[in-house]
C-alpha positions in Angstrom: 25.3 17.7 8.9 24.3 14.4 7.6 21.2 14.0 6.1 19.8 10.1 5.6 17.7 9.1 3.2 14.5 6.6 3.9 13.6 3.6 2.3 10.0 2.4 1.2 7.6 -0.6 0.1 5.7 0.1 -2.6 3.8 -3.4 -3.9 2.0 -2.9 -7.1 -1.2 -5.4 -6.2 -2.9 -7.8 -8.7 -5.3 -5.1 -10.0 -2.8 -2.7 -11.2 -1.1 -5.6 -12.7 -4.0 -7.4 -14.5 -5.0 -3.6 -15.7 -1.4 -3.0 -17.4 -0.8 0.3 -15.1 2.4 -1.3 -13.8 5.1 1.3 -15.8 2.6 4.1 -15.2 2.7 4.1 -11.2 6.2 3.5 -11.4 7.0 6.5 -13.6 4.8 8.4 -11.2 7.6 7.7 -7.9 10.3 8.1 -10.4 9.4 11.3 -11.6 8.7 12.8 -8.2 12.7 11.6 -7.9 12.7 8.7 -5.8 15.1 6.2 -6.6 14.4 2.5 -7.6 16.6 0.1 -5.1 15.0 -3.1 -5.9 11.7 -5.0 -7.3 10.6 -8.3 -7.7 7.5 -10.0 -9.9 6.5 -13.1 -8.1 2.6 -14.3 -6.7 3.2 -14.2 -2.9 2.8 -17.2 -0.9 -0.2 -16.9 1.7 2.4 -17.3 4.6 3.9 -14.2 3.2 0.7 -12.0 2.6 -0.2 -12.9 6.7 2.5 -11.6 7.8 2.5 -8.3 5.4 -0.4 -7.1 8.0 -0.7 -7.0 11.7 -2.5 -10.0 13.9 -2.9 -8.0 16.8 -6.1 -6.8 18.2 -5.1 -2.9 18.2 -4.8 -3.0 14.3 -8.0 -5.2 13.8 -10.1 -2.8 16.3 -8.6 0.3 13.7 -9.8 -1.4 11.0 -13.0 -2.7 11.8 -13.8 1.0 13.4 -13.3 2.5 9.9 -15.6 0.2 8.6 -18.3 0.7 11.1 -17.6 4.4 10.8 -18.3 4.5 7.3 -21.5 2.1 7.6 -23.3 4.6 10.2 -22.0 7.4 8.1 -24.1 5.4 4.9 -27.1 4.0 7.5 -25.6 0.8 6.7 -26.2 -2.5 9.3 -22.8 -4.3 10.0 -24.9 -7.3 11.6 -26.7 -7.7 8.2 -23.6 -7.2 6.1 -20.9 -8.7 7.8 -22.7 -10.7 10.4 -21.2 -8.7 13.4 -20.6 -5.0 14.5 -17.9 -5.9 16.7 -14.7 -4.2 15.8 -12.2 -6.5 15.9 -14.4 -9.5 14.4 -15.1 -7.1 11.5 -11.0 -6.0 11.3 -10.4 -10.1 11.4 -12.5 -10.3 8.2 -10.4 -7.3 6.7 -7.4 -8.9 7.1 -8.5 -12.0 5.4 -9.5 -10.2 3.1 -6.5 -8.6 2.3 -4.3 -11.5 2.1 -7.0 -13.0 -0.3 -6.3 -9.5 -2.2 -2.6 -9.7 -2.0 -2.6 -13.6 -3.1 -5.1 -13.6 -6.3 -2.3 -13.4 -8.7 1.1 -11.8 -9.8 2.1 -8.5 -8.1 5.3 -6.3 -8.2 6.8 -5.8 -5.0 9.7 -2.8 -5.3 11.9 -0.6 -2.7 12.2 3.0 -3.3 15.0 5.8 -1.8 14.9 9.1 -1.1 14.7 12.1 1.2 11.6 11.6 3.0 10.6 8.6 0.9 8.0 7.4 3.2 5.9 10.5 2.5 6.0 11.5 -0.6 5.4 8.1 -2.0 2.4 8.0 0.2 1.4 11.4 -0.9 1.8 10.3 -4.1 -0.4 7.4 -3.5 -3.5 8.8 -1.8 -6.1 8.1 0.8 -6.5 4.3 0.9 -10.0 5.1 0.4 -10.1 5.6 -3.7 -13.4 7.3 -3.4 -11.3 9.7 -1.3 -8.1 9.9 -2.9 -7.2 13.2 -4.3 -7.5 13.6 -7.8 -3.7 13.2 -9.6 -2.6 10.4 -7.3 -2.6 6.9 -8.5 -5.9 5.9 -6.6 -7.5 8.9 -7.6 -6.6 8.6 -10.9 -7.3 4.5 -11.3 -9.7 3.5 -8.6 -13.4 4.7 -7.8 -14.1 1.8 -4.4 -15.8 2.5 -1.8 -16.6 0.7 1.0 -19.7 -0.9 1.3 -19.2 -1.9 -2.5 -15.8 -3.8 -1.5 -17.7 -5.4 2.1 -20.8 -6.3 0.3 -18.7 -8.2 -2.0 -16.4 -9.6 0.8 -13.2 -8.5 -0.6 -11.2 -5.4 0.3 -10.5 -2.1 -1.6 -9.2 -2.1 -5.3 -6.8 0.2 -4.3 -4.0 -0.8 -7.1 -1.0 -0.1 -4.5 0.4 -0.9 -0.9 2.7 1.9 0.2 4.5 1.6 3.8 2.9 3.7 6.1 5.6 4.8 8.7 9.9 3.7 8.8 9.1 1.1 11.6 6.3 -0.3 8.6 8.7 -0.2 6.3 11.8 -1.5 7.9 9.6 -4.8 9.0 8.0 -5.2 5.2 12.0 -4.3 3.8 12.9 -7.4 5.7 9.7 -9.3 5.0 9.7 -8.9 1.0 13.5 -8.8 0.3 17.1 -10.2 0.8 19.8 -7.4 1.6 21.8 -8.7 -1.3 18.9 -7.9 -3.8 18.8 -4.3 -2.4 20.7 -2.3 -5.4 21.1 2.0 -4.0 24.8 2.0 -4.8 24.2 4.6 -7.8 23.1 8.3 -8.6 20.5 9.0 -10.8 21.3 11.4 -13.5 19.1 14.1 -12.1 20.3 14.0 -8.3 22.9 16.6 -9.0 20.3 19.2 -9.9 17.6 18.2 -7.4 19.5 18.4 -4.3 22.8 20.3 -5.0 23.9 22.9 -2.4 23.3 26.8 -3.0 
């Protein structure tokens, strides 16, 4: 039986950059045992952060519902914060957001193997929400946003990290972020042996 391992996109965002918490977070996936295949340190072009996230209405209406979620949950008006309480005018908003996010200034965008890579590094991660994120991952560890604190202030979550959220995510942002030729898994890491050996 042959067993495959996954590939993910993990991008390291301006914050965790500007705050110098670049080698922690990364020794966090290596430890776990994931395997570095690539990174890159570059500011992304705005083409490039538009098409990191969806433009299609199902994505926007997702997004836009979390946030109206969250504002009933809070007694919160969308019309007086946002100016709308339409879903997909308020998931618009979020996406511009985010490409404002992911465009501010330098951020490390890296490609991880392993077994099931995917989910641990999302595990690993924690709930997009950093209010909600578990303590011990790296957004409940370095991040305290919330929601209406990022909409009042028209920008998204401080989240510090983008981690691909299925293998169809990640295949697309593996071909959006990198060349195949700067994709570097030919090798074992020392430990491999003893993590995964038979018996």
């Amino acid at each position: 039986m042959s067993i495959q391992t996954q590939k993910t996109i993990i991008i390291l965002k301006h914050d965790a950059v500007a705050r110098g918490l670049m080698g922690e977070i990364l020794k966090r996936f290596e430890r776990a045992g994931l395997k570095m295949a690539a990174f890159k340190f570059i500011q992304a072009a705005e083409d490039l952060a538009v098409k990191h996230y969806p433009s299609d209405d199902a994505w926007y209406r997702t997004a836009g519902e979390r946030t109206l979620t969250e504002y009933k949950e809070k007694g919160i008006d969308p019309v007086k914060e946002l100016g709308t309480a339409d879903a997909i005018k308020i998931g618009k908003l979020i996406k511009k957001w985010n490409v404002d996010y992911l465009t501010e200034g330098p951020i490390l965008a890296t490609v991880w193997e392993g077994y099931d890579a995917i989910k641990i590094a999302r595990k690993l991660v924690g709930s997009t929400k950093p209010a909600e994120a578990a303590p011990g991952t790296i957004r409940g560890d370095f991040s305290i946003d919330n929601v209406e604190l990022a909409n009042a202030l028209k920008r998204p979550f401080r989240n510090l990290v983008h981690a691909s959220g299925n293998e169809s995510e990640a295949e697309n942002e593996l071909d959006l972020w990198f060349e195949a030729s700067e994709i570097c898994n030919d090798y074992f890491r020392a430990d491999q042996e003893m993590m995964f050996k038979a018996g």
